[in-house]
N, C-alpha and C positions, 0 to 999 in steps of 0.2 A: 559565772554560773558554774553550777558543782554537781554531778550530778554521779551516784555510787551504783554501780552495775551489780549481777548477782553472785558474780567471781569474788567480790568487796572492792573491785578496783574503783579509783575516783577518778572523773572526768572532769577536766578544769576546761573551760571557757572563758578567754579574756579577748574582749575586744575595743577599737576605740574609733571611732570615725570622725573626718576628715583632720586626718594629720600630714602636717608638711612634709614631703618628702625630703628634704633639705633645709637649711636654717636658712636661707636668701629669703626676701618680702614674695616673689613673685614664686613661689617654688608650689608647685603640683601637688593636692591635697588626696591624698589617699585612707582607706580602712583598713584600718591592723587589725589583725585577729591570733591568739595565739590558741594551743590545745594541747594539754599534758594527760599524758594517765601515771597516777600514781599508785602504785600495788598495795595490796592489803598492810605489809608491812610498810608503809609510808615513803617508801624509794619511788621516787622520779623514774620510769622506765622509760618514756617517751618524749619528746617536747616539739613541736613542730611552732612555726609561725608564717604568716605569708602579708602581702598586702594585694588590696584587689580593687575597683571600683564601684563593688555592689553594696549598697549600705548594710551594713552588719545590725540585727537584733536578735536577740530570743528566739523570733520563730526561723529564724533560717541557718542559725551560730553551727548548730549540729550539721545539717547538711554542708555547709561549707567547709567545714573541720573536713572531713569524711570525704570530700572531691578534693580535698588539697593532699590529705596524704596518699589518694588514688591518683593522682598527679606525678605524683612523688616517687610511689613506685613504679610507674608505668616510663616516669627518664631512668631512676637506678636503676631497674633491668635492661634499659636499652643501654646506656652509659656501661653496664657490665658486661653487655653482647659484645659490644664496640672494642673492648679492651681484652675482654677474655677465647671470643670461642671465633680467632682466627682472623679480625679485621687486622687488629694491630693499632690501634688509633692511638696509643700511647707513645709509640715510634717517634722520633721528632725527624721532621719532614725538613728541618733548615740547613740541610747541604749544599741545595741547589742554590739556581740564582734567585734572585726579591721575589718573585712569586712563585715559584714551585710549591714550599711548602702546602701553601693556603691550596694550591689548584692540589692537590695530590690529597687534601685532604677531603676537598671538597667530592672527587672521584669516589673516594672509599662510602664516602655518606653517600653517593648517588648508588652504589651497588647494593651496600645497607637496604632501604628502598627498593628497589627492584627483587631482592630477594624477599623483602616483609610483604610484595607483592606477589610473587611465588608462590611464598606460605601458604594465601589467604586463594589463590588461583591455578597454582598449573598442576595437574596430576602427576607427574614426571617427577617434579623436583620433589611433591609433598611423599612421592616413593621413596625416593634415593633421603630424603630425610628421612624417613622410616628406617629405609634399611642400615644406613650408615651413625644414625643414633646424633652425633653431637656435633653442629657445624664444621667445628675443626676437624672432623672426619671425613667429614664431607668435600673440604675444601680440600685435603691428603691426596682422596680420590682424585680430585677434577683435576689436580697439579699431574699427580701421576700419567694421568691418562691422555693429558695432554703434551705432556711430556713424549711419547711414544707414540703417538698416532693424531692426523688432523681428523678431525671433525666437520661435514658442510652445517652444522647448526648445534643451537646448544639445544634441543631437543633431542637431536643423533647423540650426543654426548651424555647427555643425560640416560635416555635410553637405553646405551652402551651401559653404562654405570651398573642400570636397575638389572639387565640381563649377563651381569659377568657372572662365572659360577664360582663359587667360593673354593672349591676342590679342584679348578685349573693349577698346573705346574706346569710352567711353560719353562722348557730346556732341561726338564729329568724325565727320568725312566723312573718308573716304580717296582718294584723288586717282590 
């Protein structure tokens, strides 16, 4: 199915249902679907594909396009938090012994987590993300601070954070 938007770009629609996952007799039948947009001047800018279990037709092709690459963006920005603003998840973990790796990774994604819980919950933390702008800044802070001083809870700590004054010099004289 083909259908041309008002920018000129073309929407391609290809799908096929129940296709073998595998070439064995007993192999698990699934629906392919794929969805390209092509630009006015006829470049391929996009191409996505997925397999799913929900029968693919005409009336659902679009909607399912449209949750697959909402899909899609919603792990690439997580995949690019995970690597870019301070986890580290790109680190290879196999120094230790046969399991470290896997448990050290699995930690990082449980904190993951607890902070995407944060976000959507504590007032405290959604400040100091405010004030501090970019996870990896945030993270500077918390190393720092704890570096120098214990904390009885990660609310004090945070807390601490939101009310440090920006114009503190601790050990000068100002002139």
């Amino acid at each position: 199915m083909e259908i041309k938007d008002t920018k000129g770009r073309t929407h391609q629609y290809r799908w096929k249902n129940k296709v073998p996952l595998h070439g064995q007799e007993d192999a698990v039948e699934v629906n392919y679907f794929e969805y390209k947009i092509i630009n006015e001047k006829g470049k391929v800018t996009s191409t996505n594909s997925w397999v799913t279990d929900v029968k693919i037709n005409k009336k659902n092709i679009i909607k399912m396009a449209k949750a697959g690459r909402c899909r899609w963006k919603i792990e690439n920005e997580c995949f690019n938090t995970l690597k870019n603003q301070g986890y580290c998840i790109e680190h290879n973990y196999g120094h230790g012994k046969h399991y470290l790796n896997y448990n050290l990774y699995l930690i990082t994604l449980l904190a993951f987590y607890f902070h995407q819980i944060f976000e959507l919950t504590d007032k405290v933390y959604q400040g100091c993300r405010k004030k501090f702008g970019s996870k990896r800044h945030l993270w500077e802070k918390l190393r720092g601070a704890i570096y120098f001083f214990i904390f009885s809870s990660w609310e004090t700590l945070l807390t601490y954070l939101l009310e440090e004054q920006e114009d503190i010099k601790i050990g000068f004289k100002s002139s």
